[in-house]
Each structure stands twice: as C-alpha cells, then as structure tokens.
C-alpha positions as CSV (number, residue, x, y, z in Angstrom):
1,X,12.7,-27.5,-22.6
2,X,12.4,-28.6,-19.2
3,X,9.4,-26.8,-17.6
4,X,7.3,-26.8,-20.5
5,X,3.6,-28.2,-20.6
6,X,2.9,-30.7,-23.1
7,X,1.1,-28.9,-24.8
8,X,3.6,-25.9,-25.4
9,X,5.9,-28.7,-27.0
10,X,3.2,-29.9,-29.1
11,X,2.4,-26.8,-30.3
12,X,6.8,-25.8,-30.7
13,X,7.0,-29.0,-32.7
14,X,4.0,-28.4,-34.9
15,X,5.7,-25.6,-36.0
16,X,9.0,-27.2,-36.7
17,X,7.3,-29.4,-38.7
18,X,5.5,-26.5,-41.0
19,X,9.5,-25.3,-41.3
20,X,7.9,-21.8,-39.6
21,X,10.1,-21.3,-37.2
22,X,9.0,-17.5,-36.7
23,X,5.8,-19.2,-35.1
24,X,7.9,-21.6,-33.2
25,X,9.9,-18.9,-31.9
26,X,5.9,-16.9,-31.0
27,X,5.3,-20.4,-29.2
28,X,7.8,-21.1,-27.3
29,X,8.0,-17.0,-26.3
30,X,4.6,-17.4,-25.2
31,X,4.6,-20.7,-23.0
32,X,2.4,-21.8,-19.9
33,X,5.7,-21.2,-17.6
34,X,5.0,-18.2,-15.1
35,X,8.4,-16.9,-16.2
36,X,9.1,-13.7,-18.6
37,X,9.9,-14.8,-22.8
38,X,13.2,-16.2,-23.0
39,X,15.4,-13.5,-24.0
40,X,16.7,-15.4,-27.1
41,X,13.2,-15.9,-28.4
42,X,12.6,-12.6,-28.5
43,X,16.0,-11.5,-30.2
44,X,15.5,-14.1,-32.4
45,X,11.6,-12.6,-33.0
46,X,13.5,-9.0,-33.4
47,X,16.0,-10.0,-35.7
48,X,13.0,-11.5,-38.2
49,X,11.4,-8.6,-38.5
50,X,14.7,-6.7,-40.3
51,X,14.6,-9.9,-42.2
52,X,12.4,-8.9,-45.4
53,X,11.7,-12.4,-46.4
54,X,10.5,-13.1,-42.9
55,X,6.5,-13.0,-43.7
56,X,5.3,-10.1,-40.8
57,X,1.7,-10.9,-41.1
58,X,2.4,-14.0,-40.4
59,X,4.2,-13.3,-37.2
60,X,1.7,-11.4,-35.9
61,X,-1.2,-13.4,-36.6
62,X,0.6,-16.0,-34.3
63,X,1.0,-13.8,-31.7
64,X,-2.7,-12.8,-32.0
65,X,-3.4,-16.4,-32.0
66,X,-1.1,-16.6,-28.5
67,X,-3.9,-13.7,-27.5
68,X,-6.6,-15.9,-27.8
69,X,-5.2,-18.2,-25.5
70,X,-7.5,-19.6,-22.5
71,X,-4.5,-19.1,-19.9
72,X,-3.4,-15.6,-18.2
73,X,0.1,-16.8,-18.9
74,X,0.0,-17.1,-22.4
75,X,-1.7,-14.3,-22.8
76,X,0.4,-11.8,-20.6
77,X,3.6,-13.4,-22.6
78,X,2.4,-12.8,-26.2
79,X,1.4,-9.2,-25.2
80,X,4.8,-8.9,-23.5
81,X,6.3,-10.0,-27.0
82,X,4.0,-8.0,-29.5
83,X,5.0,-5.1,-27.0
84,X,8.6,-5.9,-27.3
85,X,8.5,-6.3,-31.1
86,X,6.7,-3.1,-31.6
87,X,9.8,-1.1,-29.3
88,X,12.4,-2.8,-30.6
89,X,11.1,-4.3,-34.2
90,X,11.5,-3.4,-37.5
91,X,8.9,-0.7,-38.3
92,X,7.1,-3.0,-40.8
93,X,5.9,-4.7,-37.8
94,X,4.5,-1.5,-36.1
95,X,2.9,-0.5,-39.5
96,X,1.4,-3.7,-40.1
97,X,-0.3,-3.9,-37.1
98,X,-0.9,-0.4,-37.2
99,X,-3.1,-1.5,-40.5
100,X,-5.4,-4.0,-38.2
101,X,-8.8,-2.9,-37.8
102,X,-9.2,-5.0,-34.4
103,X,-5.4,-6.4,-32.5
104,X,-6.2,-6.7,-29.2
105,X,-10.0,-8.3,-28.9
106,X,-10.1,-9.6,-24.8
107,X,-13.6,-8.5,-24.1
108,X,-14.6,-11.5,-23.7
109,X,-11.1,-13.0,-21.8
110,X,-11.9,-15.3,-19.1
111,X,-9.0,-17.2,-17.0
112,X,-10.2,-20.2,-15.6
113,X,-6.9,-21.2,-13.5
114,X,-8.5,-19.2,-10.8
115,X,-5.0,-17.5,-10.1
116,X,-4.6,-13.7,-9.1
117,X,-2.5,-13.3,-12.1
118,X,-5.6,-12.7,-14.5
119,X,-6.2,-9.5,-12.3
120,X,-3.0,-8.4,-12.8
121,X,-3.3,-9.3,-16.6
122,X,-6.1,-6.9,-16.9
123,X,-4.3,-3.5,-16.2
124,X,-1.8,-5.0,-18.8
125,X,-5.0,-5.1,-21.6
126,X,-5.8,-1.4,-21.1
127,X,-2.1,-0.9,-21.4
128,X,-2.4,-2.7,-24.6
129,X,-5.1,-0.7,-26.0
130,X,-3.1,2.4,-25.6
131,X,0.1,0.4,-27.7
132,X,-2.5,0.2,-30.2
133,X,-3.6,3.7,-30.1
134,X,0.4,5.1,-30.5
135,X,0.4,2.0,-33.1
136,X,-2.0,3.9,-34.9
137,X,-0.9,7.4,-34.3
138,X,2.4,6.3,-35.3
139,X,1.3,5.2,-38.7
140,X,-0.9,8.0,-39.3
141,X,2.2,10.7,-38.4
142,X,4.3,11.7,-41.1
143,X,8.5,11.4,-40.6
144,X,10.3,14.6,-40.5
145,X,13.4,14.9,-42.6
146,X,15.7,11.9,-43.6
147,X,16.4,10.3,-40.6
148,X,13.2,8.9,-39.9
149,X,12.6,10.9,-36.9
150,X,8.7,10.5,-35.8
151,X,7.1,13.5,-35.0
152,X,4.4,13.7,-32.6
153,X,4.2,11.8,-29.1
154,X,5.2,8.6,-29.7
C-alpha cells in the first residue's frame, strides 16, 4: 500500500470492515496516487459484475461517490474505472447505469490542488457525457438475433 494517502487507507479499511469488498476494490481503484487503477482492482471490479450476487447498484454508487471526490485524481480514476467496467463489465452494469437519470453531475467540479491535471480532467468529463449517451442508446437499442449482437453505433 505504499504510496497511499491516509486517507485512501482509511477509506480501504472502512470498507473491509463493512465486509464490502466491491467498494474496497472502487477505493483503492480510485486512490490519490497520480498513477492509472491497478490492473488487479479492476479485474477484480470486472469479475463482480458476472458475479450475480455481487450487488451492481452498489458498485456504482461507490464509484459515483469516487466522482464526487474534491481531488482531479480521484476523480479522473473512478471515471477511468466506470469507463472500464462499462467496456469490459457485465452488461447489467451498462443497463443499470444506463437506468440513472443523472451519472456524471461535475458542473459544479472544482480542483483545489491547483495542478494542470484538472484541465486535462475536463476533456475527460465531456468524454464522459458521451459514455452516458451510448449508455443510454445502448439500453434503449434492441439485440438482434441470439447472440446478443447490439445493433446500432455502439
């Protein structure tokens, strides 16, 4: 865990101690270090979504939780992992946030760290917006034949 802010292991072992461990794994995807999500957190995330008893709203809550974060990092991470999750995820995931009326609410996002990440972050929010436009489209477009095939652009 070396690298870590305090706070991140706070947060990990809060979760550990509410036996989620899908929200630990959000947590410690989503972490003050200026580094990408650890690949294992996110296999780890990908895996729970085939798993049906893992609880997707849940999950994603979390990550919209990681969203509301006051740091660029954080923020930039959990959109990395919802991004991730919806590419490479079970479908519930997609559907389910597919379902949201709002996902994405940064209008009023503010880094204070004074780092030129946070400009960088906000090409990333636009980018997010359209992930929730092919969210939706995706949800609203019916499958073609048996194999699941999804019509339309997405």
């Amino acid at each position: 865990m070396s690298g870590q802010t305090l706070t991140d292991r706070i947060a990990a072992a809060q979760y550990s101690l509410t036996g989620s461990e899908v929200s630990r794994a959000v947590c410690k995807a989503t972490t003050h270090e200026q580094t990408a999500p650890k690949k294992k957190h996110l296999e780890y995330l990908i895996q729970a979504t085939q798993d049906t008893n893992v609880n997707v709203p849940q999950m994603a809550d979390t990550l919209m939780e990681r969203v509301g974060n006051a740091s660029w990092v954080v923020v930039f991470k959990a959109l990395i992992t919802t991004h991730h999750l919806m590419v490479h995820g079970n479908e519930r995931f997609l559907q389910f946030l597919a379902s949201r009326n709002t996902l994405f609410n940064l209008s009023n996002f503010l880094d204070k760290t004074g780092s030129h990440g946070a400009c960088c972050l906000l090409s990333h929010l636009r980018a997010s917006r359209h992930d929730l436009k092919q969210a939706q489209h995706f949800a609203l477009t019916p499958r073609l034949g048996s194999g699941g095939v999804r019509g339309g652009g997405c």
